[in-house]
C-alpha positions as CSV (number, residue, x, y, z in Angstrom):
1,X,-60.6,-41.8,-29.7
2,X,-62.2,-38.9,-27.9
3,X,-60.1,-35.7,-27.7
4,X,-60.0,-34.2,-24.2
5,X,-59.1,-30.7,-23.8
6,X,-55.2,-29.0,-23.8
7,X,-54.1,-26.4,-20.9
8,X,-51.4,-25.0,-22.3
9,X,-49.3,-22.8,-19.4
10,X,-46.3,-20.7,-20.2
11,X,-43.8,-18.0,-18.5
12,X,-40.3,-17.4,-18.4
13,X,-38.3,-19.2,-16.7
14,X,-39.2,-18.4,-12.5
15,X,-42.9,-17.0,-13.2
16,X,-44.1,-19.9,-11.1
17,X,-46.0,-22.1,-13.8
18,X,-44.4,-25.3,-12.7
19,X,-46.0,-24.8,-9.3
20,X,-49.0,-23.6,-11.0
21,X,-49.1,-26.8,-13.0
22,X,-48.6,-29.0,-10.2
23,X,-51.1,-27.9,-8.0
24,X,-53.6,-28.1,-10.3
25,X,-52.5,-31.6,-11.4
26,X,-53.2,-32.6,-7.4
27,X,-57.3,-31.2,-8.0
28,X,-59.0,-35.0,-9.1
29,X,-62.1,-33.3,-10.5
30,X,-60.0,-31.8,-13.1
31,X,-58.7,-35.2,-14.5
32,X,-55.5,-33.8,-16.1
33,X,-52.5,-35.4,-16.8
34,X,-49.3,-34.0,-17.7
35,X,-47.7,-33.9,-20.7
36,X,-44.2,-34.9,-20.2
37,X,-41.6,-33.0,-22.9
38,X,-38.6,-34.2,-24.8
39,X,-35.7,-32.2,-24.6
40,X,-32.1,-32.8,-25.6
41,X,-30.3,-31.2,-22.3
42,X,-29.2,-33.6,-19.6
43,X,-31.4,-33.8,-16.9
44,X,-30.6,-31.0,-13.7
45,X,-30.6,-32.1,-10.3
46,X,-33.3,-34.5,-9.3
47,X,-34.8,-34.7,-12.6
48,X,-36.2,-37.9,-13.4
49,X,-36.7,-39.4,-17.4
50,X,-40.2,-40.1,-17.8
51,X,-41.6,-38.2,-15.2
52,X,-39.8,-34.5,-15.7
53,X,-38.9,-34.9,-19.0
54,X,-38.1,-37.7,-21.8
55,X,-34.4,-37.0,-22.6
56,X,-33.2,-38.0,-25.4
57,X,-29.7,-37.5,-27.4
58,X,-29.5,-34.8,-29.7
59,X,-28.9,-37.1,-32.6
60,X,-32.5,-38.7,-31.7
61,X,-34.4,-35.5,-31.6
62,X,-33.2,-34.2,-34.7
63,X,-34.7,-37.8,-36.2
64,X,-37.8,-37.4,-34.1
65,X,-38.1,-33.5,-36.1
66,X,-37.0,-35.8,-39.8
67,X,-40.1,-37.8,-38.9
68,X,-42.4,-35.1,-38.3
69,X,-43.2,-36.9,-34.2
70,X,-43.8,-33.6,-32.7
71,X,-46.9,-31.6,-32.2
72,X,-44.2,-28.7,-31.6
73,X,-40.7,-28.1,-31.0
74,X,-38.1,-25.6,-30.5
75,X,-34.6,-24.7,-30.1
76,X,-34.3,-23.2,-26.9
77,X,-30.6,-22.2,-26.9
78,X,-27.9,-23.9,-29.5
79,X,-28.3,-27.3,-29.5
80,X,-30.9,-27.1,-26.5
81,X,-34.0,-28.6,-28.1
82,X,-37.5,-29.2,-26.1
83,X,-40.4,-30.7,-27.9
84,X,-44.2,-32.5,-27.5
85,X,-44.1,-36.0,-29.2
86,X,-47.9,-36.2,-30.4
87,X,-47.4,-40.0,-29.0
88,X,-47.5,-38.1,-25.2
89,X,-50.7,-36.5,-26.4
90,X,-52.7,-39.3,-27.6
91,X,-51.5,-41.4,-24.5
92,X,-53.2,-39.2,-22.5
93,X,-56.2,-39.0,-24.7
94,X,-56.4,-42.7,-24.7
95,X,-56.7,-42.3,-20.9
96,X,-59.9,-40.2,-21.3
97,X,-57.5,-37.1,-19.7
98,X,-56.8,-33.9,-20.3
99,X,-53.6,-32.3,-21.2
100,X,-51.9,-29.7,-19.0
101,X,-48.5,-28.5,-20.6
102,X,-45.5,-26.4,-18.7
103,X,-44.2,-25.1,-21.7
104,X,-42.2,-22.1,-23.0
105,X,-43.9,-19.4,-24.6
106,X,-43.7,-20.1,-28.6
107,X,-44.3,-24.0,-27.9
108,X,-47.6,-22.8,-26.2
109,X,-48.5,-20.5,-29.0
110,X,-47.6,-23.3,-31.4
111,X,-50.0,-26.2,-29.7
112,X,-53.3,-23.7,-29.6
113,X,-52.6,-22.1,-33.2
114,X,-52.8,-26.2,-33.9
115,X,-56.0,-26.2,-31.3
116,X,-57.5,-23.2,-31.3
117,X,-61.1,-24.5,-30.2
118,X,-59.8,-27.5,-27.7
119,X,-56.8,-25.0,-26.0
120,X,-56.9,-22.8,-23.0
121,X,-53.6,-20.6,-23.4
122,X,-52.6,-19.0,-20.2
123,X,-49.6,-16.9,-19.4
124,X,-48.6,-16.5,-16.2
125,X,-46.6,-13.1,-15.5
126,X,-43.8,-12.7,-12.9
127,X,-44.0,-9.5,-10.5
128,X,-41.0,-7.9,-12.4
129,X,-37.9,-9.0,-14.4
130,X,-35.8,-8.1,-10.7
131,X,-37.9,-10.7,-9.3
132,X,-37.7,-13.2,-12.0
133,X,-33.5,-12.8,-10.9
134,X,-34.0,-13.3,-7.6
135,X,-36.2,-16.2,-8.1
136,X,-34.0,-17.8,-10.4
137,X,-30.7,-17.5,-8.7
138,X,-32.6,-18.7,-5.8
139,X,-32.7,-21.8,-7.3
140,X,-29.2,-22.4,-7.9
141,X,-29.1,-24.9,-10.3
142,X,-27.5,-22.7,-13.4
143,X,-24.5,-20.4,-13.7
144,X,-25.1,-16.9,-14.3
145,X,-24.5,-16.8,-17.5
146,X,-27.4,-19.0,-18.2
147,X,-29.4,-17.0,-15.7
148,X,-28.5,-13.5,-17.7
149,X,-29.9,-15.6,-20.7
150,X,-33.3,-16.5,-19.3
151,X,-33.4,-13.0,-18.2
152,X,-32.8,-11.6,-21.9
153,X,-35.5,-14.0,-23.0
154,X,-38.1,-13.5,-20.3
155,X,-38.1,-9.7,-21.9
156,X,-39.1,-10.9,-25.4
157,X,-41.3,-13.7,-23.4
158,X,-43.5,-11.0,-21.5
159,X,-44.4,-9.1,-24.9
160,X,-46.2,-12.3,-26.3
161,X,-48.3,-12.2,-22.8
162,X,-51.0,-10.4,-24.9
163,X,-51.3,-13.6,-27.5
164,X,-52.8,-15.7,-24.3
165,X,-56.2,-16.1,-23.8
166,X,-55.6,-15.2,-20.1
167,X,-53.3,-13.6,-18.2
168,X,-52.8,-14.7,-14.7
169,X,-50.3,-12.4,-12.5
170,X,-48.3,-14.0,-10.2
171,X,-47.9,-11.6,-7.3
172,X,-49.3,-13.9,-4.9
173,X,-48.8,-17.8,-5.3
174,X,-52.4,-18.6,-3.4
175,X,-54.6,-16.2,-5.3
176,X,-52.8,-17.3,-8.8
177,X,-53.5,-20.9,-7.6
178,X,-56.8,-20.1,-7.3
179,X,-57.6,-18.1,-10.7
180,X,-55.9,-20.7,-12.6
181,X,-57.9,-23.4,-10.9
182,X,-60.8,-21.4,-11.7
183,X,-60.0,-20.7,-15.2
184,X,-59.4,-24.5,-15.8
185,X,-62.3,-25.7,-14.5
186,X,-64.5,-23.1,-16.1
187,X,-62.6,-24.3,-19.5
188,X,-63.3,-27.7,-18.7
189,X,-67.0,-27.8,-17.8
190,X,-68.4,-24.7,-19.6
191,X,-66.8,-26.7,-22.8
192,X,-68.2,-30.0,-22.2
193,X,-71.4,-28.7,-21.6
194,X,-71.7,-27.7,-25.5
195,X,-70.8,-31.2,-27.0
């Protein structure tokens, strides 16, 4: 089975990379799909299982981390697990695809220390931690407790930014749209071009 590349993108929580990541999943010549996570919270709001995320009990992801089935997992918060079954990864390779990940920071740093010569790592940086607040309470879907923890995290998040092989700043959706476009397709065909 032929391997196709992994585009690993990470943030805290509000950066942007899931808007990032969707855009670029809409750009055919690309020919990524994504790769859908595990996780052992209950799905929020309109979140669908199998197309958001693949939720599964507690109980089943500890087995799934007993059976060695991910490629990397992580406990987020207490008893808040997300993970990447290698069984999502080699589906997509069986479709002849590439892999784009939304994933947090260690998971990404995880899958390209696994990958180093098939992974582009980018990290896409919020304005400032003020914004990262706004945007998140923006979205309304947590308390503010939870909020105050993503906040604390996205501090110790940002200082792993440096670990990436890119940095893309996200002061401006359109123009980080268009360098991570850019940077995915250079990945892509300057790549494929080699083999």
């Amino acid at each position: 089975m032929g391997k196709g590349k992994l585009i690993v993108f990470s943030a805290p929580s509000g950066s942007g990379k899931t808007t990032i990541v969707r855009h670029l999943l809409g750009i055919p010549e690309l020919n990524l799909e994504f790769s859908i996570s595990a996780t052992s919270r209950e799905p929020r709001g309109e979140e669908i299982h199998g197309k958001d995320y693949y939720f599964i009990s507690l109980t089943e992801f500890k087995n799934h981390i007993k059976s060695h089935d991910f490629l990397e997992w992580e406990e987020v918060y207490r008893d808040n697990f997300y993970g990447t079954l290698k069984s999502e990864i080699e589906r997509i390779w069986a479709l002849g695809k590439n892999v784009i990940f939304d994933i947090d920071v260690a998971g990404g740093l995880r899958i390209k220390s696994k990958f180093p010569e098939e992974t582009l790592a980018v990290f896409v940086k919020p304005p400032s931690i003020d914004e990262l607040k706004i945007r998140l309470k923006k979205r309304s879907t947590e308390s503010d407790d939870k909020i105050n923890m993503r906040i604390a995290k996205a501090s110790v998040e940002l200082a792993t930014a440096p670990q990436f092989d890119k940095i893309i700043k996200n002061y401006d959706l359109d123009v980080a749209k268009e360098e991570a476009y850019q940077l995915v397709k250079n990945f892509i065909y300057s790549e494929n071009e080699l083999n």
